[in-house]
N, C-alpha and C positions, 0 to 999 in steps of 0.2 A: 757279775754278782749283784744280783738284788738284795737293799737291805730294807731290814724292818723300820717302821717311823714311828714312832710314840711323840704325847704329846705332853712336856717336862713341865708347862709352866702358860700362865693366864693373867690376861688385866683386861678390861671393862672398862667402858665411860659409858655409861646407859643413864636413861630416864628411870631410871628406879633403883637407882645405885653405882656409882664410881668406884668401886672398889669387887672384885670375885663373891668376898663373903654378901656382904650389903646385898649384892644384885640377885645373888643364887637363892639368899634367902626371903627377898621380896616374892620374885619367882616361882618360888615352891609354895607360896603364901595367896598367890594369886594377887597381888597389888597391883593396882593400874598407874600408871606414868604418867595418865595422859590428863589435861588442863588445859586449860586458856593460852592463847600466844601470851606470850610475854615479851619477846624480842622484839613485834613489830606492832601499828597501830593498824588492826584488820577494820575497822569500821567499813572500810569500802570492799570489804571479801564477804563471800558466800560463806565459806568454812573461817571458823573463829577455834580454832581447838587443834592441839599437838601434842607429843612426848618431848617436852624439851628435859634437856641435861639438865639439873638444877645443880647448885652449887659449885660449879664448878669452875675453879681459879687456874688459870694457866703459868703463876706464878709459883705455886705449889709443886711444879715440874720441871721450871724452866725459868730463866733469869728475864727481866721487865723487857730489857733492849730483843733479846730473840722472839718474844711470845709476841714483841709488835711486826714482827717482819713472819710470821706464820699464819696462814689463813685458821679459823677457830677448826678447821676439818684437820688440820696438820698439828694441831695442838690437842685435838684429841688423839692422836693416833700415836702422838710421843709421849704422850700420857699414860695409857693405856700399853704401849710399848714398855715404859720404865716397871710399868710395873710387872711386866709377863717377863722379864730378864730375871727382875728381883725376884719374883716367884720362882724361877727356875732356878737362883742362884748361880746364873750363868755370866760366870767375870772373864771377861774378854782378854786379861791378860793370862791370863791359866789353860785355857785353847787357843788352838792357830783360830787366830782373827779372820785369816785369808779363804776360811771354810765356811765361817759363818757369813751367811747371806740375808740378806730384808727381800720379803714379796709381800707391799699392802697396798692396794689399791684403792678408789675414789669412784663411784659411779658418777660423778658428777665434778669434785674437787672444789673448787676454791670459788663459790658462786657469789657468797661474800664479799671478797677481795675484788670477783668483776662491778659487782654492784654498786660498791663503794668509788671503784675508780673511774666508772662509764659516767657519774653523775658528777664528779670531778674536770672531768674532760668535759661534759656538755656547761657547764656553769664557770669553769676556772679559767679552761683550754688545755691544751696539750702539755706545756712546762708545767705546770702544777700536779701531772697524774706520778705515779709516786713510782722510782725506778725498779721498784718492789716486785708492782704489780706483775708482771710473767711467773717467775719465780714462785710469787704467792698462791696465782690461781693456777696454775697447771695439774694437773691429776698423779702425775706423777712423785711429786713431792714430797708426800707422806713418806713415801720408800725412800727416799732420799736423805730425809731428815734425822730419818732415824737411823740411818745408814752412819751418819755424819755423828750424831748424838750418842750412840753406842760401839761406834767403831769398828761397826762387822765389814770387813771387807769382801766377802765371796758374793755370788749373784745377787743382781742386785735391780729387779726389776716390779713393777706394778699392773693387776690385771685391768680392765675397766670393761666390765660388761653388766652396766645398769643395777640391779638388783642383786645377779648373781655374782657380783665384784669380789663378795667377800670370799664365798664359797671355790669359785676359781682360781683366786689368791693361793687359799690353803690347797688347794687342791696341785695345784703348778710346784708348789713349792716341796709339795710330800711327796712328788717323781723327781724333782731336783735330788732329794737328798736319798729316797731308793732307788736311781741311777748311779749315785757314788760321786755327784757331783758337788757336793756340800755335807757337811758333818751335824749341821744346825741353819735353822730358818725362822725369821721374826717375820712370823704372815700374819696376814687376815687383811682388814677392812674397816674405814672410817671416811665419817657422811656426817656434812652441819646443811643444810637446805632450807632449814625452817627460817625464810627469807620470804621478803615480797615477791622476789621472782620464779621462786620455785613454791610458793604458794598459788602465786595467778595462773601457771601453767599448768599443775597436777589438780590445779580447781577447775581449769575449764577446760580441760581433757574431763572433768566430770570422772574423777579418778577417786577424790579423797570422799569420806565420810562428813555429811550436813547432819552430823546430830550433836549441834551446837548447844540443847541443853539439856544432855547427858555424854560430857565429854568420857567422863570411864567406861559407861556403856556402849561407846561409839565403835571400839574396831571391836566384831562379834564373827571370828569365822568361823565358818561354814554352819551360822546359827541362818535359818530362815530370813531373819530382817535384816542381815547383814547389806548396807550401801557405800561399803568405798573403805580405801585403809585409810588410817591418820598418821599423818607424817612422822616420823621419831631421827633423831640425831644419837652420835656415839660413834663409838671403836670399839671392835674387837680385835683383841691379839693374841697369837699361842707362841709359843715356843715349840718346836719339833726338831727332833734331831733321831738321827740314826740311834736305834737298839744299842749299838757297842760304843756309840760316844757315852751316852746318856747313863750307862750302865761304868763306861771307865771312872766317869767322875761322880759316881754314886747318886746320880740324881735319882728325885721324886718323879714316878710316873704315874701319870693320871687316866691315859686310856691310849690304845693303840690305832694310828690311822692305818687303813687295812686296803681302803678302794676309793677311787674317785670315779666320774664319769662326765663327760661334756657333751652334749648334741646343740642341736641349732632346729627350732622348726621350721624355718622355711617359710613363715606364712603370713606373719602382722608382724608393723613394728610395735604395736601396743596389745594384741590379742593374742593369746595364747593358741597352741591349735586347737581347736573345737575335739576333734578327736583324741587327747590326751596324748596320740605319738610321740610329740619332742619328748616329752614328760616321761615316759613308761619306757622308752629305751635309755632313756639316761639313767633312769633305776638300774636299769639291768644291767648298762656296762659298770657302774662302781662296785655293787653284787657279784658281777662276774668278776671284774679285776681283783677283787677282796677272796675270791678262791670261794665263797658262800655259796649254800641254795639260797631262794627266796625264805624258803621256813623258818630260818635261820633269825630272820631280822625279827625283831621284839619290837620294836618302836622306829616312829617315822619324825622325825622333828621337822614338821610339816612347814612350805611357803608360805601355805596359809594367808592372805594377803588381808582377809573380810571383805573384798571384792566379791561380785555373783559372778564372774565367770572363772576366777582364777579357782577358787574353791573348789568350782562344780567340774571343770577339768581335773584338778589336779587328785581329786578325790577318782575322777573317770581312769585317772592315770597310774593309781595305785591299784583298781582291781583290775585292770590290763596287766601290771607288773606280778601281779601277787596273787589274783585266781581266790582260791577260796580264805587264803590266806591272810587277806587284804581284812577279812570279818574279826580275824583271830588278833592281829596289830593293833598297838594303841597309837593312836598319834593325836598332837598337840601342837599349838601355834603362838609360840611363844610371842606374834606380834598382836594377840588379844591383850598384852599389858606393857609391852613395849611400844606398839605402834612398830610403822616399818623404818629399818634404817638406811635404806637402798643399800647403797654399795657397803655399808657396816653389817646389813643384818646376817648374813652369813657367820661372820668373825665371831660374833655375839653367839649365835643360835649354834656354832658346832662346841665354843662353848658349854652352851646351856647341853647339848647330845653327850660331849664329855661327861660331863656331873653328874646328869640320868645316868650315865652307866657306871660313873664310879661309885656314886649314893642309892642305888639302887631306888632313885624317889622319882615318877615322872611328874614335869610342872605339868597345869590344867590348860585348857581352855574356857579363859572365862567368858563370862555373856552368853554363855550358850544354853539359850531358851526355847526356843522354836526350833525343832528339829524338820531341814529341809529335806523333801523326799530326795532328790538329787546329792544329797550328801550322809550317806546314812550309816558310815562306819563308826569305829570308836573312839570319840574328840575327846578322850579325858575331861569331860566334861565339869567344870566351875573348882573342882575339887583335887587335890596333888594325889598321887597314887601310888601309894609302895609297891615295888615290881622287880624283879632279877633282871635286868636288861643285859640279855648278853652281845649282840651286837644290834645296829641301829644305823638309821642313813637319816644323812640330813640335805634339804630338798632349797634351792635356790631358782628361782626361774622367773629372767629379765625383759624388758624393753628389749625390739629385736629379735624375741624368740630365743635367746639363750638360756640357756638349762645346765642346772653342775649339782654334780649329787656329791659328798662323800661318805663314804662309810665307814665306820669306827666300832672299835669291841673291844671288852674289855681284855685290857693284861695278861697275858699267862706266859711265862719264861720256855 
């Protein structure tokens, strides 16, 4: 028996808001997140600009002695977790424990916690680095944590596939529970990077955006001037459980997961395929698994990176998927105001697809000035846009050539 998966319940740690409401409505407002480092001293970097999390206290979720034995990437993610149970209203002793499962993964994990103890170890020596350290940096831990912290006992695993972390999380997780293998799943995705070392790297892979002075104007996709993403940190987390749990214990539903899709391009670890392939079959299989035509979909909650090559594929990769149809779609890139979360931005962005389809409101793409002849469909451009969205796919695609689509539509009994 297959069952249906809906999505009960939401939390956020973003650049533009820590909390569903806060972010949703920054979002549809077109606010930018993105500012000056603050966490580290870039004097000696090329790029001086990010989406960092502002305000945000780990003590406000969690007791002093835990939040210091948690890397800040696992303290977003139990963050952001507490709050997508509370939203769901999902109390752990009122359903079997032993059904609800955690899938959140790290594209990266604990880079922090390496940083901090590698500079320890070279200055201290080895009995000074802290017994912490595995446990802190491993990529796995977020699922774990929250494993630990909410008491779900069912599957209990994490994806890591670069960028598309978040998206594959939810996507593992929403076959787990329409297989009949879980009743409920705390997915999604959470990324802290905005560090020296994962600035020095994503700067000279010549990855990020040098528009150090117009840090808001700096991620623009698929605008013409677009030159690189800017980093962003956060958590996304859903709550998903089968139709007949969801529906026993009277919860809130907020939109239905219908399809996922996974491919691999085969082709760069950092280049997308030139030919939009990985891209356009992964469309097709969450579309097809979701029982849809292509016609069907309303809206694309684009990867969108502000990169010139991810844009100008992944744009090549929707009218490979979508034919004429691709003119008639809106799509949007919600890392014009978040910046990208790697392995969070999925978590976040099926989020942000859930809400376009429950508010009927698509967010913009901002910055978008220059229209590229290579990119030339409809980016919602600068402005939010009242819309009926009936069903929608949202588009992840990583380091390695990984690709994860899911697709979502609204409610209907």
């Amino acid at each position: 028996m297959s069952h249906r998966v809906v999505i009960t319940g939401m939390g956020v740690i973003t650049p533009i808001g820590n909390d569903v409401t806060t972010f949703w409505e920054n979002l549809v407002n077109g606010k930018s997140g993105v500012g000056y480092v603050t966490q580290f001293d870039t004097t000696d970097y090329s790029v001086k600009i990010a989406a960092e999390v502002k305000d945000f206290d780990p003590k406000d979720f969690m007791d002093r002695k835990e939040a210091r034995r948690m890397d800040r990437y696992t303290q977003f993610a139990i963050a952001a977790s507490k709050m997508a149970i509370e939203d769901a209203s999902l109390k752990m002793d009122e359903v079997d424990a032993t059904r609800v499962g955690v899938y959140i993964g790290s594209g990266i994990g604990g880079l922090g916690t390496f940083e901090q103890q590698h500079k320890t170890l070279l200055e201290k020596g080895p009995r000074r680095v802290s017994p912490f350290t595995i446990p802190m940096m491993i990529a796995n831990m977020a699922s774990g944590q929250v494993s630990i912290m909410s008491g779900a006992k069912g599957p209990n695993s994490s994806a890591i596939s670069a960028c598309a972390t978040g998206t594959h999380s939810i996507g593992d997780a929403f076959k787990i529970i329409q297989r009949g293998d879980a009743d409920a799943m705390i997915a999604g995705g959470a990324e802290a990077t905005i560090l020296p070392m994962g600035f020095a790297g994503f700067g000279n892979a010549h990855a990020l955006s040098t528009r150090n002075d117009d840090p808001q104007g700096a991620s623009r996709p698929f605008d013409k001037e677009r030159n690189g993403f800017v980093m962003g940190e956060g958590a996304g987390i859903v709550i998903l459980e089968s139709l007949e749990h969801a529906k026993a214990r009277g919860a809130n539903i907020v939109a239905e997961v219908v399809g996922y899709g996974m491919t691999g391009d085969a082709y760069h670890i950092t280049h997308p395929d030139p030919q939009g392939d990985g891209g356009t079959r992964c469309m097709l299989a969450a579309i097809n698994d979701a029982g849809l035509d292509p016609t069907e979909i309303d809206y694309i909650n684009a990867h969108g990176t502000s990169t010139e090559i991810n844009d100008k594929f992944e744009t090549m990769a929707v009218k490979k998927t979508f034919g004429d149809h691709a003119y008639r779609l809106a799509i949007s890139s919600n890392k014009s105001m978040i910046g990208h979360l790697l392995g969070a931005a999925g978590g976040v962005e099926a989020i942000a697809t859930a809400l376009t389809i429950r508010d009927g409101v698509i967010p913009p793409t901002i910055n978008y000035e220059f229209p590229d002849p290579d990119c030339d469909l409809d980016y919602v451009p600068n402005e939010a846009r009242k819309a009926k969205v009936r069903a929608a796919i949202s588009n992840s695609l990583g380091f390695g050539g990984h690709n994860a689509t899911l697709a979502l539509r609204a409610f209907e009994q």
